[in-house]
C-alpha positions as CSV (number, residue, x, y, z in Angstrom):
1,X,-72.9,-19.2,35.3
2,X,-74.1,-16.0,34.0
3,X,-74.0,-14.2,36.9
4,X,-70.3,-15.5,37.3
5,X,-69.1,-14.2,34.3
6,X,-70.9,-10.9,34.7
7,X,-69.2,-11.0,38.5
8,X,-66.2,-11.2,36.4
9,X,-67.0,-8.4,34.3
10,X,-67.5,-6.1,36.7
11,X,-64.9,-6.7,38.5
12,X,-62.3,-5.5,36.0
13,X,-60.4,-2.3,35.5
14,X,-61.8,0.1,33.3
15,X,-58.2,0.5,31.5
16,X,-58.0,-3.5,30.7
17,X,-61.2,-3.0,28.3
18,X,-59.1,-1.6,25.7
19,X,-56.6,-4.6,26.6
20,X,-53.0,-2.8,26.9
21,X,-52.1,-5.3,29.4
22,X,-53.7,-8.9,28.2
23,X,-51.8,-11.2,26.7
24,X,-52.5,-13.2,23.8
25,X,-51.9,-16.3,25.7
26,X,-54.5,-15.6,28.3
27,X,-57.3,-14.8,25.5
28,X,-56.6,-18.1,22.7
29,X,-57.1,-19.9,26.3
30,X,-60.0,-18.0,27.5
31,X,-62.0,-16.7,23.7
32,X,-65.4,-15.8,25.8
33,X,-63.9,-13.8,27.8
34,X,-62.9,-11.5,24.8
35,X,-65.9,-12.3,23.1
36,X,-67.8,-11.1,25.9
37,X,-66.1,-7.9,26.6
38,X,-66.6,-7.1,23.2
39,X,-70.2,-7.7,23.0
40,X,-70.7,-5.4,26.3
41,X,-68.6,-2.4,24.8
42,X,-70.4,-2.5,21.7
43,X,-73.5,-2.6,24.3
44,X,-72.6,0.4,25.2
45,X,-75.0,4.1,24.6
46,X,-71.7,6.1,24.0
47,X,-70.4,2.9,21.6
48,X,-73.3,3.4,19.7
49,X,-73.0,7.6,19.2
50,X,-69.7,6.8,18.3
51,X,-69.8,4.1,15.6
52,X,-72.7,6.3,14.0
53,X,-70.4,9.6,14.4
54,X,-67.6,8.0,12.9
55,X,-70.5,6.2,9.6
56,X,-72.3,10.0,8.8
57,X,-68.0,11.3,8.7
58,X,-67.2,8.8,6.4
59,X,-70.2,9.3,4.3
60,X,-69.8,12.9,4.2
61,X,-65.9,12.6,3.6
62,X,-64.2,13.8,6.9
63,X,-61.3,12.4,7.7
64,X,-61.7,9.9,10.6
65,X,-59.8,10.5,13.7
66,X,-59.8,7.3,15.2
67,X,-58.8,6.6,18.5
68,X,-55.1,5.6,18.9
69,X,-54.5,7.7,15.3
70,X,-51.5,10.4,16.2
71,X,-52.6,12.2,12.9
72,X,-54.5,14.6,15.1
73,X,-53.7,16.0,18.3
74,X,-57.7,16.5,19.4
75,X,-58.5,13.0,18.5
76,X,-58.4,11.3,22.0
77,X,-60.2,14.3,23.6
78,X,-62.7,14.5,20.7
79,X,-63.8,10.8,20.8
80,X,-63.2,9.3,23.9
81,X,-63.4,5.2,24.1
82,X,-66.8,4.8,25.7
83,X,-66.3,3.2,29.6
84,X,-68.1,0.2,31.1
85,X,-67.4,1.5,34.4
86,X,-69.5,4.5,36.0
87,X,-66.9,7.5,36.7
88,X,-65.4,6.7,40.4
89,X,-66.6,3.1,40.2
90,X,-63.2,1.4,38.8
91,X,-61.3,-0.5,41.3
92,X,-57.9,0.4,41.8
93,X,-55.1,-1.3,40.2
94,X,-53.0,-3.2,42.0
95,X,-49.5,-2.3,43.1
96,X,-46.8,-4.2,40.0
97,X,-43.6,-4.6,40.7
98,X,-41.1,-3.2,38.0
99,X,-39.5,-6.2,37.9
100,X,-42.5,-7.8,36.4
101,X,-44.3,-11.2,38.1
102,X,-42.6,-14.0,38.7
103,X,-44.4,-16.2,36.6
104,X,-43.7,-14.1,33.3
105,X,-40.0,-13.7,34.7
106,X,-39.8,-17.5,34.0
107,X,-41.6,-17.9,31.0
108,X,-39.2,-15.6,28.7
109,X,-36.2,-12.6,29.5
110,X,-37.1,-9.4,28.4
111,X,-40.0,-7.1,27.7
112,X,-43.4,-8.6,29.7
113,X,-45.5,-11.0,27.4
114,X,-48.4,-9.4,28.7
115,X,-47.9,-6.6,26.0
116,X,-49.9,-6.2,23.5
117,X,-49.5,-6.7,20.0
118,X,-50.3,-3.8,19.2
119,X,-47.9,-2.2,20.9
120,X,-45.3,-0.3,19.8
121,X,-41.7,-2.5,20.9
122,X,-39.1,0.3,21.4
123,X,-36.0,-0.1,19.4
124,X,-32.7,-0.9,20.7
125,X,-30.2,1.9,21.2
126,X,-28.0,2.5,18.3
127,X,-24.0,1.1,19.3
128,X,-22.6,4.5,18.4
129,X,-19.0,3.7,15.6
130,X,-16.5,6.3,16.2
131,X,-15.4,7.5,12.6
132,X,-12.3,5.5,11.6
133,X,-11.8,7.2,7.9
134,X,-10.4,10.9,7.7
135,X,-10.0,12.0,4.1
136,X,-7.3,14.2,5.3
137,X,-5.9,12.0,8.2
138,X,-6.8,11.5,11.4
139,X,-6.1,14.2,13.9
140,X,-4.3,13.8,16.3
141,X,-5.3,12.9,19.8
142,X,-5.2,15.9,22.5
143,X,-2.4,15.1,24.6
144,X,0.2,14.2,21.4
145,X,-1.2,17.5,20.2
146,X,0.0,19.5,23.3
147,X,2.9,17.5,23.6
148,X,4.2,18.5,19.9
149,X,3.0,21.7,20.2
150,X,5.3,22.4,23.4
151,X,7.9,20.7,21.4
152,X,7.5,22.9,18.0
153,X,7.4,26.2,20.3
154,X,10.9,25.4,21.8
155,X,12.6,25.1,18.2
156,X,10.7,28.4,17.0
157,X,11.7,30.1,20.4
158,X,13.4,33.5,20.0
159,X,12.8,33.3,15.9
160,X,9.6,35.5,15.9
161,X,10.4,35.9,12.2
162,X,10.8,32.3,11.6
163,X,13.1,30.2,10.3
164,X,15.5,30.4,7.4
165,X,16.1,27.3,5.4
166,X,19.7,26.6,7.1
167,X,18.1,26.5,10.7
168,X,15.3,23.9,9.3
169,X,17.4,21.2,9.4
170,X,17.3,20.6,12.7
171,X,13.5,20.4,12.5
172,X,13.6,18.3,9.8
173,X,15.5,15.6,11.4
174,X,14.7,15.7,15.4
175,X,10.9,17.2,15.4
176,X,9.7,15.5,12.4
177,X,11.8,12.4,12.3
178,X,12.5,12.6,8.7
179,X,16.0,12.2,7.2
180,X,17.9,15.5,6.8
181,X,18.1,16.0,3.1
182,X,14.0,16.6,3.0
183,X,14.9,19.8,4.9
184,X,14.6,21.7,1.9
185,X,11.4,19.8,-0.2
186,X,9.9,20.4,3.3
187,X,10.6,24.2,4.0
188,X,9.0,25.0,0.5
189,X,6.3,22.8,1.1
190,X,5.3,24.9,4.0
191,X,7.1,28.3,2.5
192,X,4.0,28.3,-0.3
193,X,4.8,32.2,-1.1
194,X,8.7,31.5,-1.5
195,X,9.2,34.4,1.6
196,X,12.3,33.0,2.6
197,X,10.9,32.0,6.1
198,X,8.9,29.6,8.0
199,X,7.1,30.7,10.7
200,X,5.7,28.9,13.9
201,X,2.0,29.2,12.8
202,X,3.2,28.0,9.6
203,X,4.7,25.1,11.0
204,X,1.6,24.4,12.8
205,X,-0.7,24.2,10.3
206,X,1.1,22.4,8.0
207,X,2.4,19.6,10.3
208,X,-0.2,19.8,13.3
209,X,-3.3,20.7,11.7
210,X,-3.0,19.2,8.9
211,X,-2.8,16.1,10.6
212,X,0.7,14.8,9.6
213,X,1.7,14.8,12.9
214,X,-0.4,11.5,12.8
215,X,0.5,9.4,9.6
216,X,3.5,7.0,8.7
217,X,6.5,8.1,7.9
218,X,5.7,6.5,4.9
219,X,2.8,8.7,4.1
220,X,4.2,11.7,5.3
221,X,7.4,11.5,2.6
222,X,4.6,10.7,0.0
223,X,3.0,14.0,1.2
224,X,5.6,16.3,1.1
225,X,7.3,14.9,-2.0
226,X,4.3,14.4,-4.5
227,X,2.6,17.3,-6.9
228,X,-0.6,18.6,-5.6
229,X,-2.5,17.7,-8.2
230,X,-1.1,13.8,-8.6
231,X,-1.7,10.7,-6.6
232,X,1.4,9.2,-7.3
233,X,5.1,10.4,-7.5
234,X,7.5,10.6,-10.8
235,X,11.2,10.6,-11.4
236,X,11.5,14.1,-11.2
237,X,9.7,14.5,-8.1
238,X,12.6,12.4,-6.1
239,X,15.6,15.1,-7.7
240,X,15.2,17.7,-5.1
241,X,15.9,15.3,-2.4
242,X,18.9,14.0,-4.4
243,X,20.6,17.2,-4.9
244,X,20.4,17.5,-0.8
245,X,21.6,14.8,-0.2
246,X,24.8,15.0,-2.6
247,X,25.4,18.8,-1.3
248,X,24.8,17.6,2.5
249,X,26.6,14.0,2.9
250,X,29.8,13.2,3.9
251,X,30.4,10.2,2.0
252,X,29.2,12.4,-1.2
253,X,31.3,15.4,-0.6
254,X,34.1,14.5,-3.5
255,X,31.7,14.9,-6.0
256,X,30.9,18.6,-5.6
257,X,33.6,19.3,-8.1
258,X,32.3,17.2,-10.9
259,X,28.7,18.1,-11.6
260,X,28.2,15.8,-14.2
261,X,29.1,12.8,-12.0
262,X,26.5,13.9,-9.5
263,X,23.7,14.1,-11.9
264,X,24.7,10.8,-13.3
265,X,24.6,9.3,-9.5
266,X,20.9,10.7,-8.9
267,X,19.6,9.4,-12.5
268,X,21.0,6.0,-10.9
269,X,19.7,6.3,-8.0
270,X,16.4,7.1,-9.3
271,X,16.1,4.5,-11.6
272,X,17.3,1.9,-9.3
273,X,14.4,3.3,-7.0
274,X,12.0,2.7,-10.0
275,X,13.1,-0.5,-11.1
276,X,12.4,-2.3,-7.3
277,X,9.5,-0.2,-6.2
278,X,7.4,0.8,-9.0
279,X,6.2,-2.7,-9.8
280,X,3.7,-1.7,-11.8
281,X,6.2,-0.4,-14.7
282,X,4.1,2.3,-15.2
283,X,6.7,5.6,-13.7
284,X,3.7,6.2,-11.2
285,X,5.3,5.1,-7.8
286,X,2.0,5.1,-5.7
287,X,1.7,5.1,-1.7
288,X,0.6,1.4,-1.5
289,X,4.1,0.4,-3.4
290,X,6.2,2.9,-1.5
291,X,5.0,1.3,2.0
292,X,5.5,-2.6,0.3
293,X,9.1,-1.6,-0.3
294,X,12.2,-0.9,1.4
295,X,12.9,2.8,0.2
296,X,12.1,4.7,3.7
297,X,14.5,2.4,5.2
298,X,16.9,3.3,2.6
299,X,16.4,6.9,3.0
300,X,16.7,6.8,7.3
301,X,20.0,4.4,6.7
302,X,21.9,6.8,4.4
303,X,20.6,9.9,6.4
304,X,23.0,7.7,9.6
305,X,25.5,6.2,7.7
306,X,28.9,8.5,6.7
307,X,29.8,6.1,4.7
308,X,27.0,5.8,1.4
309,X,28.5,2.7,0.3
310,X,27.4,0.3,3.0
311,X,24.0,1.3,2.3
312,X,23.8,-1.1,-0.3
313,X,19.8,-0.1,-1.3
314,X,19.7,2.4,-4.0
315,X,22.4,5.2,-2.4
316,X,25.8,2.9,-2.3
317,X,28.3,5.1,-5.1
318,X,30.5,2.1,-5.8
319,X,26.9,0.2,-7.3
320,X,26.6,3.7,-9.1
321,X,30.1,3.5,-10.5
322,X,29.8,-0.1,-11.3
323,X,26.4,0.4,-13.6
324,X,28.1,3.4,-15.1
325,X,31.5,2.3,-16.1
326,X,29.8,-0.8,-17.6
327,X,27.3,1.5,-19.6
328,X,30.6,3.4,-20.7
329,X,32.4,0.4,-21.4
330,X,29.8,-0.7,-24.1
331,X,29.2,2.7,-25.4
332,X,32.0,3.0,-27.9
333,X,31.0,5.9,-29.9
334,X,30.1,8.1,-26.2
335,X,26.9,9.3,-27.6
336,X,25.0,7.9,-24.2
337,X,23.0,4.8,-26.2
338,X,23.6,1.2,-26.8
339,X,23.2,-0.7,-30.0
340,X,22.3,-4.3,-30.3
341,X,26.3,-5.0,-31.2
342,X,27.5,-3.2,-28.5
343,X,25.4,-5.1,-25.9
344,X,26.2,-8.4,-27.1
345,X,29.6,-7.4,-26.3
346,X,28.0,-7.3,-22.4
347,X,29.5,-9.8,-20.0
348,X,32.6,-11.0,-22.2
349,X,29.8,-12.2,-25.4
350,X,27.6,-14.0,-22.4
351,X,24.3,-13.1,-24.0
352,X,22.9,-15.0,-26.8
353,X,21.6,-13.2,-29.8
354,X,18.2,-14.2,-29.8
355,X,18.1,-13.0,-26.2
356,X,19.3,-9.7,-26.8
357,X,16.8,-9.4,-29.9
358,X,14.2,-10.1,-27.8
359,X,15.5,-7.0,-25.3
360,X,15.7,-5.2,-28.3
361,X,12.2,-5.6,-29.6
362,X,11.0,-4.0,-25.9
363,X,9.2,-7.4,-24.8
364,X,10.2,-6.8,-21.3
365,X,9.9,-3.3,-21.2
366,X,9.7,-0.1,-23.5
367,X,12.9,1.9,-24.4
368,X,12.7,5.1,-22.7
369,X,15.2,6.4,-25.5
370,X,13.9,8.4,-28.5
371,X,16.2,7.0,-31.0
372,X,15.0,4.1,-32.7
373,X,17.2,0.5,-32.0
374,X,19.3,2.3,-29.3
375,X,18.9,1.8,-25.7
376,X,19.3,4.6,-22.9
377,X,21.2,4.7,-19.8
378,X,17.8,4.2,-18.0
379,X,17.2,1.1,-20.4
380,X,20.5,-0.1,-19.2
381,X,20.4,0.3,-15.6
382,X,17.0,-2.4,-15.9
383,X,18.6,-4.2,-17.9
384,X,21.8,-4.4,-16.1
385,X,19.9,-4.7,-12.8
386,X,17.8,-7.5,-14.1
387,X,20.6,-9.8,-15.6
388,X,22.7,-10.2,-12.2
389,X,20.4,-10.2,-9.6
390,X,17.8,-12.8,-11.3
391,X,16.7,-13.7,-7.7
392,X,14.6,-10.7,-7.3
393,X,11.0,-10.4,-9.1
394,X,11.2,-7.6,-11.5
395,X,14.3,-9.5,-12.8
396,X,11.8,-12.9,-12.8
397,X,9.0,-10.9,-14.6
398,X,11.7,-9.2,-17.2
399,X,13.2,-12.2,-18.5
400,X,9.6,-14.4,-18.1
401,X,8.4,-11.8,-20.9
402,X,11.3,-12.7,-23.5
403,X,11.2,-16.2,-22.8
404,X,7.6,-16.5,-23.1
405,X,7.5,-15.8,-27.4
406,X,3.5,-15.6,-27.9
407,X,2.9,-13.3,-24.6
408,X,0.6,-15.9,-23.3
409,X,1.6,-15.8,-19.9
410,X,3.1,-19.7,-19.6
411,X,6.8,-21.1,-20.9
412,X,6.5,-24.0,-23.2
413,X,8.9,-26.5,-23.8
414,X,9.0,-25.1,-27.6
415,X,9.9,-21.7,-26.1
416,X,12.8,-23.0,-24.4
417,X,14.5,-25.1,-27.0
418,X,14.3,-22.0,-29.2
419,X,16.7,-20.2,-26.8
420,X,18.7,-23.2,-25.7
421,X,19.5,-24.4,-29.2
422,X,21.9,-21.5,-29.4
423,X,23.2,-22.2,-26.1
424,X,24.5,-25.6,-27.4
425,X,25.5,-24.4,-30.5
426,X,28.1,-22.1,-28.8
427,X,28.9,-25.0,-26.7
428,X,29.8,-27.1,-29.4
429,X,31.8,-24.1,-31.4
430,X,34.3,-24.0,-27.7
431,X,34.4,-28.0,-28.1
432,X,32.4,-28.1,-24.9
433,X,30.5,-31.0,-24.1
434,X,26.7,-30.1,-25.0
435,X,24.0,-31.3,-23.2
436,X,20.9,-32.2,-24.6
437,X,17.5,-30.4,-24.7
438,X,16.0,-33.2,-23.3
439,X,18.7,-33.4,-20.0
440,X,18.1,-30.0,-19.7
441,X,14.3,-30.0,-19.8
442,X,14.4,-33.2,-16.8
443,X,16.6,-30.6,-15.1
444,X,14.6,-27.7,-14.9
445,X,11.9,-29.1,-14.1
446,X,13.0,-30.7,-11.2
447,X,14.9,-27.3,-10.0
448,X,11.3,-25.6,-10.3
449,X,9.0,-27.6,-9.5
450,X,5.9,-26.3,-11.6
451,X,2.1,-27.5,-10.8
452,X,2.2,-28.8,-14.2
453,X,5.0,-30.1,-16.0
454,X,4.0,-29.4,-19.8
455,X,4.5,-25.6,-19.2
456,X,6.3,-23.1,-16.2
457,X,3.9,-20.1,-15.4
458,X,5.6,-16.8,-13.9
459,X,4.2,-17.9,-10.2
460,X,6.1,-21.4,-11.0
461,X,9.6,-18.9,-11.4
462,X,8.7,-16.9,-8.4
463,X,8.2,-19.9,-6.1
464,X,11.9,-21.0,-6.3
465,X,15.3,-20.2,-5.8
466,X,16.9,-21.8,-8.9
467,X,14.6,-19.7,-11.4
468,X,17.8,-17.5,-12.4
469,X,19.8,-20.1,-12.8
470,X,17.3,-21.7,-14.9
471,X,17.2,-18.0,-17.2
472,X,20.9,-18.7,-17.3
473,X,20.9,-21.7,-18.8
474,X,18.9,-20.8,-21.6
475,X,21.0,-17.7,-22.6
476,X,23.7,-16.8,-21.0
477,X,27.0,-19.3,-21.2
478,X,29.3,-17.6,-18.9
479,X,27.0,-18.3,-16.2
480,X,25.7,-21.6,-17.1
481,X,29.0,-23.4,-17.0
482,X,29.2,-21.2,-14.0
483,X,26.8,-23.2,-12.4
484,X,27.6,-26.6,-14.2
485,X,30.9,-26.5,-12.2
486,X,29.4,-25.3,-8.7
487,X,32.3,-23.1,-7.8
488,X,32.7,-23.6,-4.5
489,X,34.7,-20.3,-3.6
490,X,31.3,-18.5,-4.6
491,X,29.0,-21.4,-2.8
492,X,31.3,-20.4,0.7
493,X,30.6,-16.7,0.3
494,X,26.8,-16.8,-0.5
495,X,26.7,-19.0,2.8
496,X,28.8,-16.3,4.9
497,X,26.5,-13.2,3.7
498,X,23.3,-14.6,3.6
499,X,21.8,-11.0,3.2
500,X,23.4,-10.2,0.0
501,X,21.7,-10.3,-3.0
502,X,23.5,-11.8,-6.3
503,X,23.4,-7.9,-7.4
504,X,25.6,-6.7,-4.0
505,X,28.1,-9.8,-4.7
506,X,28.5,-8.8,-8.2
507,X,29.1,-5.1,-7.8
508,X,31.3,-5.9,-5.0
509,X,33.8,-7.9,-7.5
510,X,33.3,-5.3,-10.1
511,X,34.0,-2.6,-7.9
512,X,37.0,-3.8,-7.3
513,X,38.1,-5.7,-10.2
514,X,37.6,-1.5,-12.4
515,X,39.3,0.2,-9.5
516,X,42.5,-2.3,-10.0
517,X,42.1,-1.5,-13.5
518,X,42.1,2.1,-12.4
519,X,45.0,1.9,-10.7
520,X,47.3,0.2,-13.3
521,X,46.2,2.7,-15.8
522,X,47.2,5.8,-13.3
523,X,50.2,4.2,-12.3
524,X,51.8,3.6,-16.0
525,X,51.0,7.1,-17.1
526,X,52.4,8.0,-13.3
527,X,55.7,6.1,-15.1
528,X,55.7,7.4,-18.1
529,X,55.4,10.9,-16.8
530,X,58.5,10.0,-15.0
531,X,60.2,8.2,-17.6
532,X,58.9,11.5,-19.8
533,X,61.3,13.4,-17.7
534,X,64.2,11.8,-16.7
535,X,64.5,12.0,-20.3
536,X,64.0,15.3,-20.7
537,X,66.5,16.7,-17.1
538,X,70.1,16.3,-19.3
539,X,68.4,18.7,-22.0
């Protein structure tokens, strides 16, 4: 049996004594076989120098370089494992396939369990991410490079110079895609050292290399139109564009002779901008809110359309007029502010007066007006914007915040019948049939709907259609009998336009009903005139 294992023993490759290709299944199955290979290394007269080379080192305190150890490039050539072999006597290994046996094929997929555990595995190849955040945009692929650059080199052909601000438009509107009145913001965007022109090189690095060519339109307005050193955009940042667009559009041109008129029309148009998008109240209109809204639509619609009034978001003149002659109408004195007597007055007396008491002590939102207890034409336009088009949701969050009394972010039934007792007082001084709290209450809740029925939170009022009417009820008369009586003229016409908000319908009737108005007041002092002289021809 001896003889048979030392057979064995000899019979093995030289290379297998320091067991690179044994696997660990093969020796916990066979232990003598490792036991005894380890007994006749150690047997070994170069073993022996060895072990007793590497004890005098560590006595003497050498570093040890140990066979395997990287740590020193002379280490395998300086202490070679001993062989069991004589040089020339190994048998030659035999031929492997690189596909690996069979056998180990079977037993697992992958590297061969043959290797040893000592082994270093090699790591899998890293998956390589392409980079998908550019601080300053992404660049723009290769071909839509060369395909804008041939582009930009036909508008700038024959201008050497570069262009003056009255040839931009066109690249304003066909290269760039933006509407025509950002011709000018845009030239002195790129113009940084006011020369008068813009060059092709210019151009280029502005739009191409600095990556614009690649963001949303969305983006790119918020580029050109905010300061450098901001991260959102303000009121005044949106007047440039305004002042082109009065001086440039059609439907806008009768106004070039009454400057005042057309700085009242931007302030509207700017605060109308504020009041939908910026729904964070703050006056910062930030990039996330500019996308979430509808204001580049706006702005490609009116840059179309010769006529301003049927864009009905933000630019329509006849909305402007409307806001303005009802900010007029109320401002008796003319010094451009509201008292709390003149706005009760708002709506034919529709308001109640702990309603406008409660718009008066800022709940809803701070007077931008420096005079104490007087409301601004900005203050108006929210307020105005917020009483007849309750179906939008900075109109549900404004009057949610005077309703709810303790700021605690839920309507109580308490908080109502403080507002609605006034509501049935008036009732009652018209000899109108009142209608009890109690109907009421039964009645709103079943037109909202809330998750809990002892209280109405501000996602209750968003999540249905009947919230304004439910505001109405609670302060404003007009409009609650209004809806008592479900007029069904009005009922037809909300059917028909389906797309019009309640604000649209309402300027659309007051358009018209202060342009009749208009007209019977030019045509009797057309008639007196006449009258004036026919009476004064004899003499």
């Amino acid at each position: 049996m001896e003889m048979e294992l030392s057979g064995d023993l000899a019979s093995l490759d030289a290379e297998l004594l320091q067991l690179p290709e044994v696997s660990p299944l093969a020796l916990k199955s066979n232990p003598y076989i490792g036991q005894g290979l380890f007994e006749q290394w150690l047997s070994l007269p170069e073993t022996n120098r060895l072990v007793k080379s590497l004890v005098n080192d560590a006595k003497a305190g050498i570093s040890l370089n140990v066979p395997g150890n990287t740590s020193s490039p002379k280490a395998s050539t300086s202490n070679p494992i001993p062989s069991m072999f004589p040089a020339g006597s190994a048998p030659p290994l035999s031929p492997r396939s690189s596909s690996g046996s069979p056998r180990i094929t079977k037993l697992r997929a992958g590297p061969s369990s043959l290797g040893s555990p000592l082994k270093l595995v090699s790591e899998p190849a890293k998956e390589l991410i392409p980079q998908f955040y550019f601080q300053n945009g992404r660049p723009p692929p290769k071909e839509l490079r060369e395909r804008s650059l041939f582009r930009i080199n036909q508008f700038f052909y024959g201008h050497s110079d570069g262009l003056q601000m009255n040839e931009f438009k066109t690249v304003t509107k066909e290269l760039c895609k933006l509407p025509s009145f950002f011709s000018t913001i845009l030239f002195r965007k790129i113009d940084v050292n006011c020369t008068g022109f813009v060059t092709r090189d210019a151009f280029v690095d502005f739009w191409v290399n600095g990556n614009m060519l690649t963001m949303d339109i969305a983006t790119q307005i918020y580029t050109i139109m905010k300061q450098p050193d901001k991260k959102y955009l303000v009121q005044d940042d949106f007047k440039s564009i305004l002042r082109e667009l009065l001086a440039t559009h059609p439907g806008l041109e009768f106004l070039q002779s009454t400057p005042e008129f057309q700085e009242r029309y931007a302030e509207t148009v700017i605060h109308r901008i504020f009041y939908y998008i910026n729904r964070a109240g703050n006056g910062h209109l930030t990039l996330r809110e500019l996308k979430r809204g509808n204001l580049i639509t706006a702005m490609l619609h009116a840059d179309e359309e010769e006529d301003i009034n049927k864009v009905l978001r933000y630019f329509s003149y006849e909305h402007f007029y409307v806001i303005y002659c009802k900010f007029w109408e109320l401002d008796t004195d003319h010094d451009f502010l509201i008292d709390k007597e003149n706005l009760i007055r708002y709506g034919n007396h529709a308001l109640t007066y702990r309603i406008v008491d409660r718009i008066f002590s800022q709940i809803p939102r701070k007077f931008t007006s420096s005079v104490e207890g007087k409301m601004g034409y900005e203050d108006f336009v929210y307020f105005i914007l917020a009483e007849e088009d309750k179906s939008s949701e900075p109109s549900l969050e404004y009057w949610f915040k005077c309703i709810d009394l303790d700021g605690n972010g839920v309507i109580t039934r308490n908080e109502m019948q403080f507002f609605y007792e006034e509501q049935l007082h008036r009732m009652e001084c018209i000899a109108q049939e009142p209608v009890l709290f109690e109907d009421i209450l039964c009645q709103i809740v079943d037109m909202i709907g809330p998750e809990d029925e002892s209280y109405f939170t501000l996602r209750d009022m968003k999540g249905s259609k009947l919230s304004g009417s439910v505001f109405n009820i609670l302060f404003n008369l007009n409009k609650f009998m209004a809806f008592e009586t479900r007029d069904p003229f009005l009922i037809r016409q909300e059917r028909e336009n389906p797309t019009l908000t309640e604000w649209d319908r309402f300027a659309h009737r007051e358009y018209i009903r202060l342009s009749m108005e208009e007209d019977v007041d030019d045509a009797s002092n057309g008639s007196a005139e006449v009258w004036d002289e026919s009476l004064e021809a004899p003499f």
